[in-house]
C-alpha positions in Angstrom: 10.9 27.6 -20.8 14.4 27.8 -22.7 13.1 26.0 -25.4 12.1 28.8 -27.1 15.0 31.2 -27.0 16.9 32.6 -29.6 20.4 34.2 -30.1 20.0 36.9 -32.4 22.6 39.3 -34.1 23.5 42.6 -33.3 20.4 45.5 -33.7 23.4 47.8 -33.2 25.7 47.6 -35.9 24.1 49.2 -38.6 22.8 52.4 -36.8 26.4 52.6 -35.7 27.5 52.4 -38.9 25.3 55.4 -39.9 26.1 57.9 -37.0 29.8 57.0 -37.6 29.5 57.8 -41.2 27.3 60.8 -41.3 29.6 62.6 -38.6 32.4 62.0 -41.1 30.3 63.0 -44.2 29.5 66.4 -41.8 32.7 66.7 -39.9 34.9 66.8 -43.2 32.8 69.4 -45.0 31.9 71.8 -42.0 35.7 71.7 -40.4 37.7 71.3 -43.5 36.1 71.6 -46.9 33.0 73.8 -46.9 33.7 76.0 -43.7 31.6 79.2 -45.2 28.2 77.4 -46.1 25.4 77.6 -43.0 26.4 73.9 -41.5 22.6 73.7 -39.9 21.3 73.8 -43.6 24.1 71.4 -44.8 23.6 68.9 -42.0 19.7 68.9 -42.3 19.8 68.5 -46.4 23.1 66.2 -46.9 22.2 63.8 -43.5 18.6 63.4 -44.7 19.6 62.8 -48.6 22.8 60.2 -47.6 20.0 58.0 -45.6 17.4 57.7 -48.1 20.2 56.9 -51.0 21.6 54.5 -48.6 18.1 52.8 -48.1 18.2 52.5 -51.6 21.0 51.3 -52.8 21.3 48.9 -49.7 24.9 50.5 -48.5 25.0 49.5 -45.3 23.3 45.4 -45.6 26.7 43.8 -45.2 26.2 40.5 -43.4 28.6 37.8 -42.1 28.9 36.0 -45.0 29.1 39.0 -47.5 32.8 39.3 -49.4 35.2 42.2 -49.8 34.7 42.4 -53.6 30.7 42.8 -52.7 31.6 45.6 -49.8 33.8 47.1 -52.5 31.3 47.3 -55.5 28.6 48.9 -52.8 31.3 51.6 -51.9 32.3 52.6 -55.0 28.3 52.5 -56.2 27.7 55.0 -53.6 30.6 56.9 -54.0 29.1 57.7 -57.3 25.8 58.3 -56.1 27.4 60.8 -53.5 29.1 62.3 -55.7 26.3 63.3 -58.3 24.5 64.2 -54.7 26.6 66.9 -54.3 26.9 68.3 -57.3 23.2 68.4 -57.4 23.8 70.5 -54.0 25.9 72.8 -55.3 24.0 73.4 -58.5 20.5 74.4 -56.6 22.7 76.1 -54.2 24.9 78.3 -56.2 25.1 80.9 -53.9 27.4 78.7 -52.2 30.0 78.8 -54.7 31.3 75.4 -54.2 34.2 74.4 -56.5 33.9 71.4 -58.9 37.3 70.6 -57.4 36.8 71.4 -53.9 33.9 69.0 -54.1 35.6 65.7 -55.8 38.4 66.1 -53.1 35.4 66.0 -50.7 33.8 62.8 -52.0 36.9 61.1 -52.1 38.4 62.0 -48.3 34.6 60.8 -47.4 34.7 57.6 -49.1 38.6 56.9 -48.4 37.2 57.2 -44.1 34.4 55.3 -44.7 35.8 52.7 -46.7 38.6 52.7 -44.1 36.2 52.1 -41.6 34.0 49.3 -43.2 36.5 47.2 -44.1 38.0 47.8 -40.2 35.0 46.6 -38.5 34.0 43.8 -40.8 37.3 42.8 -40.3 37.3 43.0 -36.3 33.9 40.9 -36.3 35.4 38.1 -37.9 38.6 38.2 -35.8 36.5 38.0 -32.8 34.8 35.8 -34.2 37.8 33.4 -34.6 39.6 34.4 -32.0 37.2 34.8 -29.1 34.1 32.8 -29.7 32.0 35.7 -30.0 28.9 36.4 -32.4 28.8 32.6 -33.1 25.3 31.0 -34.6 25.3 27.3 -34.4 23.6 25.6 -37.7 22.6 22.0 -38.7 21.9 20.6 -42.1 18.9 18.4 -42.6 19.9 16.3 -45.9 23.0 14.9 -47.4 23.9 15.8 -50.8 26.9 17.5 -53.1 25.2 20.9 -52.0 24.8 20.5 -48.4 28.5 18.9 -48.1 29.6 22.2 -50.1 27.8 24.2 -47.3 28.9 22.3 -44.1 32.4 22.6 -45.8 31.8 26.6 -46.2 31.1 26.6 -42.3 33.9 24.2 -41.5 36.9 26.4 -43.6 35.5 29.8 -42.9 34.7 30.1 -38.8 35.4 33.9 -40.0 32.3 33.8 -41.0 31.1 33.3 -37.8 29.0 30.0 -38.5 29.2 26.7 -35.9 28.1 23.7 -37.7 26.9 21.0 -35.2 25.6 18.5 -37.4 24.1 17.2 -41.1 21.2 15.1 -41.2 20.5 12.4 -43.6 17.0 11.3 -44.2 17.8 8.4 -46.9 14.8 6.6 -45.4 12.5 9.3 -45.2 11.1 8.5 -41.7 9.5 10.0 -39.1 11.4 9.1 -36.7 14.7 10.5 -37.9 12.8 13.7 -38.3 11.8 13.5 -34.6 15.2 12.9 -33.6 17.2 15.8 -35.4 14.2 18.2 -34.0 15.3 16.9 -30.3 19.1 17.5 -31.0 18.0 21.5 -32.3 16.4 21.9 -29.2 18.7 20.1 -27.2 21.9 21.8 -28.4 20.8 25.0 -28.8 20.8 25.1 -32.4 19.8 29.1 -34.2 19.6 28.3 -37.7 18.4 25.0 -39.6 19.9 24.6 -43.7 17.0 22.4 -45.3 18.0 20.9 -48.8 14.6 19.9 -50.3 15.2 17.2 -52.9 16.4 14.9 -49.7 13.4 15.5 -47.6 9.3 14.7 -48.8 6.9 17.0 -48.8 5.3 16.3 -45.7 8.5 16.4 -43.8 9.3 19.8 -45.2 5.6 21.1 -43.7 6.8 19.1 -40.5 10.0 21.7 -40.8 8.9 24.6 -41.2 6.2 24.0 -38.5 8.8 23.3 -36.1 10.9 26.1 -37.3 8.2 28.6 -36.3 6.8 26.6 -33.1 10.3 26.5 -31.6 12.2 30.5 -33.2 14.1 28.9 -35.4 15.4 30.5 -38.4 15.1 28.0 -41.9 16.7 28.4 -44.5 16.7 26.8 -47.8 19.2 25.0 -50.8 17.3 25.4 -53.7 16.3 23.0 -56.6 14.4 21.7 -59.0 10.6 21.0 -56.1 8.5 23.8 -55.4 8.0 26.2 -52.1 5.3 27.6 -51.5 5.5 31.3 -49.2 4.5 34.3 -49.6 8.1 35.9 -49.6 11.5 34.8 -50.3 14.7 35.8 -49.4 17.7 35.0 -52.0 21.2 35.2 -50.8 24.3 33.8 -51.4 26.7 32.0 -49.1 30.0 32.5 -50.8 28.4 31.1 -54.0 26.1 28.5 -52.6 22.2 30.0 -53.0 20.0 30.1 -49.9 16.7 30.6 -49.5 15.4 31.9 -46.3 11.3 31.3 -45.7 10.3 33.8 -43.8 11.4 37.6 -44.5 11.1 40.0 -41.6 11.3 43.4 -42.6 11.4 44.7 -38.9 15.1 42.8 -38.8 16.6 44.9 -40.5 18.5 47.6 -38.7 16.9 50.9 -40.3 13.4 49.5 -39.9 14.1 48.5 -36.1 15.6 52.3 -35.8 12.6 53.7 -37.2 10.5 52.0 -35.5 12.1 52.4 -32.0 12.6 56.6 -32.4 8.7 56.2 -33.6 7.8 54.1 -30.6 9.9 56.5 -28.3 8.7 59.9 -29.8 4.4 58.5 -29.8 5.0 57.4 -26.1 6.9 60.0 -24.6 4.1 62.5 -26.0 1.3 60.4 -24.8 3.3 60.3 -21.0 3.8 64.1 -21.3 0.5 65.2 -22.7 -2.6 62.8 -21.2 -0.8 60.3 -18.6 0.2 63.1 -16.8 -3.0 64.9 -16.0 -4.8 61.5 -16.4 -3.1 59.1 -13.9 -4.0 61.2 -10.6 -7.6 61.2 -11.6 -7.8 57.7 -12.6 -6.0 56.4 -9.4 -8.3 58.7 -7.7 -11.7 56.9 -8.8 -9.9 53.3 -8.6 -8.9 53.7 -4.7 -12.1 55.5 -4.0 -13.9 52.4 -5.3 -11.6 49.5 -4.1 -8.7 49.1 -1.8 -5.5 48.0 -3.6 -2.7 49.4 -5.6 -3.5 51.5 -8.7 -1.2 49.8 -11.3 -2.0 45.7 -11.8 1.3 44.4 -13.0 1.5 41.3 -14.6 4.8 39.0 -16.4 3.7 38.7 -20.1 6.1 37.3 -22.9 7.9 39.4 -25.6 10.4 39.5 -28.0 12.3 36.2 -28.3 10.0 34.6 -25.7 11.6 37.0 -23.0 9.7 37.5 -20.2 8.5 41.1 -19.1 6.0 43.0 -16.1 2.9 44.5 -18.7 1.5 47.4 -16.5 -2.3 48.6 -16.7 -4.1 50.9 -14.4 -6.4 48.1 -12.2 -9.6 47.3 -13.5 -10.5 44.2 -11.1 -10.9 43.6 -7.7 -7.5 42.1 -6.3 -7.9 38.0 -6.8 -5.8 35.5 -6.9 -6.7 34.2 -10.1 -5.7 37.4 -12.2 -2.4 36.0 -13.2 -4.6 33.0 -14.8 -7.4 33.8 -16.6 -8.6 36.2 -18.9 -12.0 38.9 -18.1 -14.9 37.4 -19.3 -18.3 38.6 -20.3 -20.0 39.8 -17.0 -17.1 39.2 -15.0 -17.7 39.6 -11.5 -14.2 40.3 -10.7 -13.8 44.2 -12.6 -15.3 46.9 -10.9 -17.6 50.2 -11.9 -14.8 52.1 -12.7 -12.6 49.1 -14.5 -15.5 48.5 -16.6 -15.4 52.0 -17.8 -11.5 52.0 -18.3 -11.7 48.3 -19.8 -14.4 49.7 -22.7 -12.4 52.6 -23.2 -8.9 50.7 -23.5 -7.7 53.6 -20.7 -6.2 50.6 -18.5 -3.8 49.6 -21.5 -2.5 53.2 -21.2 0.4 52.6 -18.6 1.9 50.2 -21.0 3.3 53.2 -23.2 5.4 53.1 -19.9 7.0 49.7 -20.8 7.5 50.9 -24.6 9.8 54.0 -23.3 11.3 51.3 -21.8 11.9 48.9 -24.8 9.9 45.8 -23.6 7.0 47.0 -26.3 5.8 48.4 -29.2 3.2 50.8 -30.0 2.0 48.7 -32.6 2.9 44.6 -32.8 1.4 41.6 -31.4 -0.7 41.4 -28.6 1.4 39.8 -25.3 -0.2 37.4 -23.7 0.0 36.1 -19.8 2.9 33.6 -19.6 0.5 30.7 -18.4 -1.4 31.2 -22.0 1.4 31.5 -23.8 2.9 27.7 -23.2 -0.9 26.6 -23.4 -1.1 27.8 -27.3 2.8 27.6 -27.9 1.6 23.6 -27.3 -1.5 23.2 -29.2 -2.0 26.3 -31.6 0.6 26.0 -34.7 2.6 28.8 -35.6 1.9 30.9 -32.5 5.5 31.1 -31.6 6.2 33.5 -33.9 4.8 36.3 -33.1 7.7 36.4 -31.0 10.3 37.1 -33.4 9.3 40.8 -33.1 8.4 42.9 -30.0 4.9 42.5 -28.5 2.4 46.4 -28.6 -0.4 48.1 -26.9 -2.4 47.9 -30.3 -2.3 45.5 -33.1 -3.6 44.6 -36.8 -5.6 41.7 -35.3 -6.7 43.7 -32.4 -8.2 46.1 -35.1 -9.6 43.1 -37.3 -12.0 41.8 -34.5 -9.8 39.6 -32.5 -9.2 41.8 -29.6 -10.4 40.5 -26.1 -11.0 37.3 -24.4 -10.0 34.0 -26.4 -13.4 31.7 -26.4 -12.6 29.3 -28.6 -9.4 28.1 -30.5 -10.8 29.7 -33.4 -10.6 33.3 -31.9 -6.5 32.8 -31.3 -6.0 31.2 -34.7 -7.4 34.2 -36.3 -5.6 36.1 -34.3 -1.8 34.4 -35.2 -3.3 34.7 -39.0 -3.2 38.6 -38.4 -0.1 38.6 -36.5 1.7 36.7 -39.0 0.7 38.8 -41.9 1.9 41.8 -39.8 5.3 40.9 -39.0 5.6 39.5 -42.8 4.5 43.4 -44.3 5.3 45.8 -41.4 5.7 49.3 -43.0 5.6 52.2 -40.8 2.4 52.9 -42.5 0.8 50.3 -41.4 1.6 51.1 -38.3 0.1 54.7 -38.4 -3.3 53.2 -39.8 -3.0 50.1 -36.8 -3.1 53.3 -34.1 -6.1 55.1 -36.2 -8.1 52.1 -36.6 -7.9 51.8 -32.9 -8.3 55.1 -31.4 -11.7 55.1 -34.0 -12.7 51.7 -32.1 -11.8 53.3 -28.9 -14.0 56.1 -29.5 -16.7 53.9 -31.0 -16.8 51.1 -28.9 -16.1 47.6 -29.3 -18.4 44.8 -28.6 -15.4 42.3 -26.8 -13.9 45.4 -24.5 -14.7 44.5 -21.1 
């Protein structure tokens, strides 16, 4: 099903951006400027420092339709910030005997190679952009008034920008219908993003937009004015000087929070390959194919992230059937054997899927996957359960831990479960994560009345 994919932007920009920058911010003061201070100690101190300023002070959020006087005001901001940095470096390090002198030339070769190279590749995006097609998202407006014709004419004059408008909506008549029909032409045309101005749509149609916004991976954005919206969090930007609201904020889009998640994900699963698959596997493929003939590993296509599909591996728990690509274990299910039934209350089956987290088709902690033929069963009839796709599915999950793990017996059982899901990808914190994995290694230990 196509309907449901997404084009999203680059993941790789911004961690780019770093590396690039803190080799400069290194390579300048090791090789040139500070050549007799111990360049382990300098690396370790100044790296870590320049990331958490630049978290703070938001250096490095620079999005397609941010402007050069905006870039500049962030550079010289954190050239100041640097700058005071390294003072503060040289003061608690006075053994080093850095110059006051030495150290302003420093800041300002720094900033002159990193402003260089900002400006270069925002530049270079938006010349591929124009020029080759590339990094495109195509939009449509739903409502016609002096603001949206001021934003479909900053998508028509800037293409820089990298913005394809398709088409603007009017809804003059407030009908169903016409709501109906502009859904059909986002899904028929491939549309990323939907611009909703409110005062030209009714309340219900808004719901009716937003519903289909996360149903179908859609991003929504809003024009603001005088009516109300009610969300939990808002996102306030500005599109040259037009305001946009955007509905849903997900922290995990942005590129420092996807990089600490990813080295988290890489660093927890290569430890739990190393240290307990290792030993573990042998044994438990062992008592699996002295029990039941078969392979030891059940693989299985689940969707993830953006609706792609991917194989989720366990170690085998069930008999080999033809219906384990269709439904669920139940309670008393004749189809898992002694030793699945074992593995399936201890959660040791899930263990091979840190496997497909190395790989990048998971997360330690996120959403719980689901087989494909479930997933366009509630993607129909559940609402909102399409977007716990806009971030990567895990092993482990807050509504896993909040007693929604296991078999789905009712529709109440995967609406609570989307609740959860929903809150997580709305407040991921890498805290949250760490208590996720507690909670569940306690419940693993414990027991859990819905794990087999």
């Amino acid at each position: 099903m196509n309907t449901f994919k997404q084009g999203r932007y680059s993941g790789y920009l911004r961690p780019l951006s770093y590396i690039i920058d803190l080799t400069i911010i290194n390579g300048l003061a090791i090789f040139l400027f500070f050549q007799h201070i111990d360049p382990y100690f300098f690396v370790f101190v100044i790296s870590s420092s320049w990331i958490v300023l630049s978290v703070a002070s938001h250096f490095y959020e620079v999005y397609r339709y941010t402007r050069e006087v905006t870039i500049l005001s962030m550079i010289i901001k954190q050239l100041v910030l640097f700058g005071l940095l390294m003072f503060a470096f040289s003061g608690y390090n006075y053994e080093f005997n850095l110059h006051p002198k030495t150290i302003i030339s420093y800041v300002f070769s720094v900033f002159l190679l990193i402003s260089v190279f900002k400006f270069t590749i925002y530049y270079l995006l938006q010349k591929y952009r124009v020029s080759f097609g590339g990094n495109f998202r195509n939009t449509v407006i739903f409502g016609a008034n002096k603001k949206t014709l001021a934003l479909e004419g900053f998508f028509n004059k800037n293409p820089e920008y990298g913005y394809k408008h398709k088409k603007t909506f009017s809804f003059k008549e407030k009908n169903s219908k016409a709501l109906e029909e502009s859904f059909q032409y986002v899904l028929d045309e491939g549309i990323d993003e939907i611009y909703c101005s409110i005062s030209e749509l009714s309340n219900n149609q808004i719901n009716e937009v937003v519903d289909f916004a996360d149903n179908n991976l859609k991003i929504l954005k809003f024009l603001p004015d005088n009516k109300e919206i009610y969300s939990k969090k808002l996102k306030y930007e500005y599109y040259d000087y037009i305001p946009i609201l955007s509905l849903r904020n997900i922290p995990l889009e942005e590129s420092i929070n996807m990089f600490v998640k990813r080295g988290f994900d890489i660093l927890f699963s290569s430890l739990v390959i190393v240290f307990i698959l290792s030993w573990l596997t042998p044994l438990i493929a062992i008592l699996i194919k002295l029990e039941s003939k078969g392979p030891v590993f059940f693989k299985q296509s689940r969707n993830g992230f953006n609706y792609r599909e991917f194989d989720c591996y366990k170690f085998r728990s069930m008999m080999p059937n033809s219906d384990a690509h269709l439904y669920q274990a139940t309670r008393g299910d004749q189809r898992v054997t002694k030793v699945g039934k074992f593995i399936r209350k201890t959660s040791i089956d899930e263990l091979p899927q840190f496997f497909n987290v190395l790989f990048g088709d998971m997360s330690v902690v996120g959403p719980r996957p689901h087989m494909v033929s479930h997933t366009n069963m509630y993607a129909k009839r559940i609402d909102k359960f399409m977007v716990r796709h806009f971030v990567k599915p895990g092993i482990t999950g807050l509504a896993q831990i909040s007693g929604y793990r296991g078999e789905v017996e009712t529709d109440k059982d995967i609406i609570g479960r989307v609740k959860y899901d929903i809150f997580y990808i709305e407040n991921w914190s890498i805290f949250l994560d760490l208590k996720i994995i507690f909670r569940t290694f306690l419940n693993a230990i414990q027991g859990e009345e819905k794990a087999y």
